[in-house]
N, C-alpha and C positions, 0 to 999 in steps of 0.2 A: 533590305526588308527584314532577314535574320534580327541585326543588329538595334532594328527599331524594337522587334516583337521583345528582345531582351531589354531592351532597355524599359519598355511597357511593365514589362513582368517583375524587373527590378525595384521600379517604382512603386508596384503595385504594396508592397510593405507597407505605405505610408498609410492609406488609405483603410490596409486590413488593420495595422495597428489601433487603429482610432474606434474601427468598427467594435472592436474587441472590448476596449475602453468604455466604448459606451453600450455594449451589452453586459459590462460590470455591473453597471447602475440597474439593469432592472432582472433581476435573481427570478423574479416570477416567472418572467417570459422564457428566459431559459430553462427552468423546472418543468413547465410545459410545453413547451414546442420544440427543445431541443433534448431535454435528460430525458424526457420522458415522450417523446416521437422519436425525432429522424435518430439521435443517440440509440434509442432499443433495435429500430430497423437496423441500419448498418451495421452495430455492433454483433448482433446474433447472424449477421451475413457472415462475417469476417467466423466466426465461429463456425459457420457449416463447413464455410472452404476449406479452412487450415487447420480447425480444431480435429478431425480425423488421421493427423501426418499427427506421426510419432516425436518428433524431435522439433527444436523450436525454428521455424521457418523463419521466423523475422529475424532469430541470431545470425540466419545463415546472410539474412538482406542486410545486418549491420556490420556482418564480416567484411562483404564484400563493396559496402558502399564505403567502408576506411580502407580498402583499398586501393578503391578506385580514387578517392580525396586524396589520398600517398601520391600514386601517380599523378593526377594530374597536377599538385603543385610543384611534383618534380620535373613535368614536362614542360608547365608554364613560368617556371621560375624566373626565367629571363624578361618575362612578358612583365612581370611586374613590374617593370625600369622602364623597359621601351617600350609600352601600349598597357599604362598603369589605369586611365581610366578605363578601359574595355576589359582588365584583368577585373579591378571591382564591380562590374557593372554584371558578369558572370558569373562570379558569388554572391552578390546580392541577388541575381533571378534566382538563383538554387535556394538560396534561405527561404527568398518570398514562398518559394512553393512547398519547402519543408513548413514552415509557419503555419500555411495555410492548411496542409495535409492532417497537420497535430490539432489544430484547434476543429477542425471538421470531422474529426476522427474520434478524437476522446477530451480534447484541451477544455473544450467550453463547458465539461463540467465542474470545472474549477468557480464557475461562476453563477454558479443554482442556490437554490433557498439552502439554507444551513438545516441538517439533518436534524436538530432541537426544533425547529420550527415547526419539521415535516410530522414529527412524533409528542408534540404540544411538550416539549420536555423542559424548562428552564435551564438558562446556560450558565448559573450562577448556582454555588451551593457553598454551606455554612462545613468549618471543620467539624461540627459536632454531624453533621449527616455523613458526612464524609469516614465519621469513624464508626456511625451505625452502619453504614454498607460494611464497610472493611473488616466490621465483626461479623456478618451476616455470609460474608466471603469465606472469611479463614473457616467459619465451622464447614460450611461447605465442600470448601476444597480439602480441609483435615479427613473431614467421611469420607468422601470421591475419593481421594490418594488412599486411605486405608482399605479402600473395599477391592483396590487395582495391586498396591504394594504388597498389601498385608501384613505391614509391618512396617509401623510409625518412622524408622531410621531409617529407612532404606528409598532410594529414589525409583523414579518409574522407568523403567525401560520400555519400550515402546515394541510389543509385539508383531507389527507390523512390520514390512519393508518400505522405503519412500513411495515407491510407487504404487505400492497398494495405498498409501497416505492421499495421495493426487484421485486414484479411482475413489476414495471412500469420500471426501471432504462434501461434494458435491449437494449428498445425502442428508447434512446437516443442513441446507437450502431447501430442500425439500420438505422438512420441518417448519423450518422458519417463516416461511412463503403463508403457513395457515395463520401467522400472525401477522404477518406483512405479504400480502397477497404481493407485492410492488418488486419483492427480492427474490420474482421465480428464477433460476437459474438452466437455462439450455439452450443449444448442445452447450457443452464442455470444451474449454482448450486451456487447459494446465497441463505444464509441462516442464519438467528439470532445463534449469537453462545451460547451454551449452557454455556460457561463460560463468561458471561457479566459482573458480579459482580465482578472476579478478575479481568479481561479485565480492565475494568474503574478503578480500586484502581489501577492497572501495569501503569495506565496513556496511553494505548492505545484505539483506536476508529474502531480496525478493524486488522483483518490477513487473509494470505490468509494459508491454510494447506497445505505444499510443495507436502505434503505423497497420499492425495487423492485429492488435485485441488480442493477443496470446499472454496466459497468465506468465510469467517465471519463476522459480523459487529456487534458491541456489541450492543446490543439490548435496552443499556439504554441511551444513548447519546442521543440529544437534535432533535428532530425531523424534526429543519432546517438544520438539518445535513446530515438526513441522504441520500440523494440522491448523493453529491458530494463521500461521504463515499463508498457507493455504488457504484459506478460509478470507486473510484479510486481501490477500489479490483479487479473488473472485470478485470481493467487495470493488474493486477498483475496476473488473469488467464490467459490472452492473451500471456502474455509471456514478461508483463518489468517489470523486479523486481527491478531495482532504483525508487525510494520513489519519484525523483523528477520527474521523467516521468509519472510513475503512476498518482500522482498527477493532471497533464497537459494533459495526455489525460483523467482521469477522470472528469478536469472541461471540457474541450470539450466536452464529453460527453453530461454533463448537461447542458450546453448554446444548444446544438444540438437538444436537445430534443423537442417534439412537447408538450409539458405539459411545462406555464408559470411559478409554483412554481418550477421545473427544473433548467429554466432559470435563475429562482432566485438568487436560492441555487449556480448555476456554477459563475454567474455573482461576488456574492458577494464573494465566494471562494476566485476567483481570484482576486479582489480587494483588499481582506485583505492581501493577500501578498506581493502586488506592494504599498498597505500605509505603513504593516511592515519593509519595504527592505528603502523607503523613510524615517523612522522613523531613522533606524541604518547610514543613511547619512548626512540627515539634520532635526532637532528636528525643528525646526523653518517653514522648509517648509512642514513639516508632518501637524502642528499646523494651517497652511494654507489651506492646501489641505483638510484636515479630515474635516473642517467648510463649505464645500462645500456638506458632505455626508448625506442622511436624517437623520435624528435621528431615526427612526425605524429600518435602517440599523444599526444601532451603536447598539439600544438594542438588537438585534439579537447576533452581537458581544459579547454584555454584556455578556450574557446568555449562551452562549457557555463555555466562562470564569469563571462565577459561577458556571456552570456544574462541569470542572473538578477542580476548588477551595474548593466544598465539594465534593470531594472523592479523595485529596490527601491522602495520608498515610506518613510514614517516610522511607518505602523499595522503593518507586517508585522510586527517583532515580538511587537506582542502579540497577531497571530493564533499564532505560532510559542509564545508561552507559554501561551496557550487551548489550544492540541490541546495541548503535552506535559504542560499538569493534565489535560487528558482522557486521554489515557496513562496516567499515575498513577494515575488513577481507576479504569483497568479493566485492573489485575495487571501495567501495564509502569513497573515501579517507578522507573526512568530517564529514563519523559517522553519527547522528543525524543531522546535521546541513545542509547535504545531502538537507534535503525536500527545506529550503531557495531557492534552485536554481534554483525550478519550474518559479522564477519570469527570469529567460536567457530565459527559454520557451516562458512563454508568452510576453514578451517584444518583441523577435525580431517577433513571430510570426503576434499579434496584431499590431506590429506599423503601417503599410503599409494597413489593411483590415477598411473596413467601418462596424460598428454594423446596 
């Protein structure tokens, strides 16, 4: 009977798979009855139970569940040879129910209406809009760093501690929400992830846990970092799991916030990807434009850059081509390259608004 129910359970993949597939095809449905129902219920569940526990409880379930995976292929090793279908037959029922746990949990909103859609924003813009924002930026972020630095050369240090970064980020939600009633944010579950040291060698700055809704943000990343960092998890609690949404509404976030090194942090975010995006079109007007930027802004920059220059390793890349097929795999047809497109966000959003 056991071996039936597994084998049911095992199968059951084929079935979710397809389900999945053809909830691709209809983004509305999802937008409504999943991002925006049973997605808000559950997710703000998982937030009352765990978000109160100081430390990240899901790290502690992914400690222990590679442990338990350790063992038991160490235990069944043999089985693999002598009862090879019954050894697959009991990691396919364990996938099927991870699968299904991920997609019922946060997965399926990889498959809702595209955030341009939801904000009537065009997903297409012209290089010459592209450098009206980017001027509109740099004066910005030039006045916001001089009002924080106070002095053009110098970069921001961040007067806060990380953790008062985690309790403030929130606040910037609270803001937001009067322009997008849709991005209220509560309770709270951001939290330093217990795995930060391999986080940074992975070459990441932050995940959100599908299994229990807890933000993570690696704890060692540069601490002008970490509010936008912040900010774009949250975005990934809420319920947008494309990397370039998150991104877009987590600098909103931080330009929303009533705390100036906020505004900072969101300002320059955004900045650096509308000179990156100018850089991959014209090297010459990049070279023009970026001579406009403080130099404390740039060292900022730097610093971020040195961060993860020493904690390269030689596996990061192919954790970096691991998640961009996982991207691929669920409607972000670009992989990695995904994040780039926050600059459609903020172009078509900013051209038209005064800072």
């Amino acid at each position: 009977m056991l071996k039936n129910k597994k084998t049911i359970l095992a199968l059951s993949i084929i079935p979710q798979f397809f389900l999945i597939k053809l909830l691709s095809n209809f983004p509305e449905f999802v937008e409504q009855f999943y991002s925006n129902g049973f997605y808000q219920f559950i997710s703000k569940n998982f937030r009352y139970t765990l978000g109160w526990i100081p430390f990240s409880f899901g790290d502690i379930v992914y400690t222990f569940a590679i442990i338990y995976m350790i063992r038991w292929i160490f235990k069944n090793r043999k089985r693999l040879r002598q009862d090879t279908k019954n050894w697959f037959i009991d990691v396919a029922s364990a996938f099927a129910l991870i699968y299904f746990a991920f997609h019922v949990f946060w997965g399926l909103n990889y498959y809702r209406l595209p955030l341009h859609k939801n904000l009537n924003l065009n997903a297409d813009y012209t290089t010459e809009q592209l450098v009206l924002v980017a001027e509109k930026l740099i004066e910005k972020t030039n006045q916001t760093h001089l009002e924080v630095a106070k002095n053009d050369t110098l970069k921001v240090e961040m007067p806060f501690t990380k953790s008062d970064i985690l309790k403030l980020a929130p606040e910037g939600y609270e803001n937001l929400k009067q322009i997008f009633p849709h991005l209220e944010y509560k309770p709270k579950s951001i939290k330093k992830s217990l795995f930060s040291y391999p986080l940074t060698y992975m070459g990441f700055s932050g995940y959100l846990n599908p299994l229990t809704n807890e933000a993570q943000v690696d704890a060692l990343i540069p601490s002008y970092k970490f509010p936008t960092t912040t900010s774009h998890e949250i975005a990934h609690q809420l319920g947008y799991a494309a990397e370039n949404e998150a991104n877009f509404i987590g600098c909103l976030a931080a330009i929303n916030h009533d705390n100036i090194y906020f505004n900072y942090a969101g300002y320059a975010f955004a900045l650096r990807f509308c000179l990156n995006e100018i850089y991959n079109r014209d090297e010459c007007l990049f070279e023009d434009m970026v001579a406009d930027v403080n130099i404390g802004i740039l060292k900022n920059y730097e610093e971020v850059r040195l961060f993860w220059e020493a904690h390269q390793n030689p596996a990061e890349p192919y954790f970096k081509i691991f998640y961009s097929n996982f991207l691929k795999a669920n409607k972000q047809s670009k992989g990695m390259e995904s994040y780039s497109y926050v600059v459609a966000l903020l172009t078509n959003y900013f051209e038209n608004k005064t800072f």
